[in-house]
C-alpha positions in Angstrom: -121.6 63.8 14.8 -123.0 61.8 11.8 -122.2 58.6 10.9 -120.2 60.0 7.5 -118.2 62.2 9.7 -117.2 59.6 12.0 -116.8 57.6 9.3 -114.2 60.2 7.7 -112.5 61.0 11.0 -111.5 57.2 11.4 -110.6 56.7 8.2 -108.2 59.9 8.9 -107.1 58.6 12.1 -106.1 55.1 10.2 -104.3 56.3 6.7 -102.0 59.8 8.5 -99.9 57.4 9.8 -99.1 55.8 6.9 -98.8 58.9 4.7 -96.3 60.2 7.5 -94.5 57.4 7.1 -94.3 57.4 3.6 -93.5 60.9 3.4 -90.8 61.6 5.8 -87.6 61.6 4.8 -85.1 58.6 4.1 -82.5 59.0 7.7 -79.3 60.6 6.6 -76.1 58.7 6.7 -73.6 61.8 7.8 -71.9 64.0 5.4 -72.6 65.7 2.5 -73.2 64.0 -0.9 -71.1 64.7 -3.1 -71.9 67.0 -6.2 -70.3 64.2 -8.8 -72.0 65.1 -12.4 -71.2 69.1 -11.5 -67.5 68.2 -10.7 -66.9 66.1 -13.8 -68.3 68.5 -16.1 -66.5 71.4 -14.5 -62.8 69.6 -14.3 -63.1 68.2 -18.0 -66.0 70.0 -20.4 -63.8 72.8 -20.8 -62.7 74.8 -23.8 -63.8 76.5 -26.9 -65.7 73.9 -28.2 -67.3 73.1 -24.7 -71.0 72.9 -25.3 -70.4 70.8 -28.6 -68.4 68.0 -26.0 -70.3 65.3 -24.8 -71.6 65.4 -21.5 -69.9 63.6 -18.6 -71.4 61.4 -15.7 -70.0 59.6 -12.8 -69.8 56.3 -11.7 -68.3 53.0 -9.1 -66.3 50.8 -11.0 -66.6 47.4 -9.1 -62.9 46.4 -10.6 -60.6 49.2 -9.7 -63.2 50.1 -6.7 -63.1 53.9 -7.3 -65.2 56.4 -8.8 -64.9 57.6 -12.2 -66.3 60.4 -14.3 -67.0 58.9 -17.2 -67.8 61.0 -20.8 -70.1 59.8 -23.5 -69.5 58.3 -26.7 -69.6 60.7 -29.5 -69.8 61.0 -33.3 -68.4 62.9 -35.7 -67.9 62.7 -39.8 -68.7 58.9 -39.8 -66.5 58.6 -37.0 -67.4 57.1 -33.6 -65.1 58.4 -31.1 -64.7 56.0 -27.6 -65.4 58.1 -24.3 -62.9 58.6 -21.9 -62.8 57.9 -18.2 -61.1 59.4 -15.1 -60.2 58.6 -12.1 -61.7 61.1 -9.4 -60.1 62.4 -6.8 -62.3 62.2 -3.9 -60.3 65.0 -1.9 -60.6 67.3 -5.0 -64.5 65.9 -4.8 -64.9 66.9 -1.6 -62.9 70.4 -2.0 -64.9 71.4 -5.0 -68.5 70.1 -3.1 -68.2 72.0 0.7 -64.9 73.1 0.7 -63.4 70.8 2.8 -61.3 67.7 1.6 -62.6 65.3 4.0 -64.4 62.3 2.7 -65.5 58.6 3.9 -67.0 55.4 2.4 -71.0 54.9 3.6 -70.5 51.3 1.9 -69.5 50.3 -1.9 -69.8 52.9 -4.1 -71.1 55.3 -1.6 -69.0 58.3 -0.6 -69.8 61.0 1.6 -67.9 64.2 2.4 -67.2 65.2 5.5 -66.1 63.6 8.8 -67.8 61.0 9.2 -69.9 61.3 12.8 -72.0 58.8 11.7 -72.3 56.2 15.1 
């Protein structure tokens, strides 16, 4: 082997490592997360005038401690109109996500479906 190649083959053997590391995956707390944008916009942008409504997203609210999907401000014939929020149901969350109503707390704000086999 030349110098370059051994040069090259170190160099390989130092930075895959790192690149692995880097590239693999976050661990996964158990459960499933939950599909929270889909849900809102499924449960309340509804009706005729349905792709004309703002769009809704999800959020934690520190206060109350629950989730809430949460619709955007809008306008409309020099009118501003205040978004409205909702409380969601994590069981109907969790039923519209897998399927299954089960749902548990990975911390603050962090909610995963399913039983929670986490150890």
């Amino acid at each position: 082997m030349t110098i370059v190649s051994k040069l090259v083959s170190a160099a390989a053997c130092l930075i895959a490592p790192m690149t692995a590391s880097l590239w693999s995956a976050p661990t996964q707390a158990s459960g499933t997360t939950p599909q929270y944008r889909a849900y809102c916009e499924n449960k309340y942008r509804t009706g005729v005038l349905k792709g004309v409504k703002p769009r809704w997203s999800y959020g934690y609210n520190r206060s109350t401690k629950r989730m809430e999907c949460r619709e955007a401000d809008s306008m409309g014939l020099n009118t501003s109109v205040k978004g409205r929020t909702f409380w969601i149901n994590l069981n109907d969350l969790c039923q519209f996500t897998t399927g299954q109503s089960d749902f548990h707390w990975h911390g603050e704000g962090r909610v995963a479906c399913g039983r929670n086999d986490h150890k």
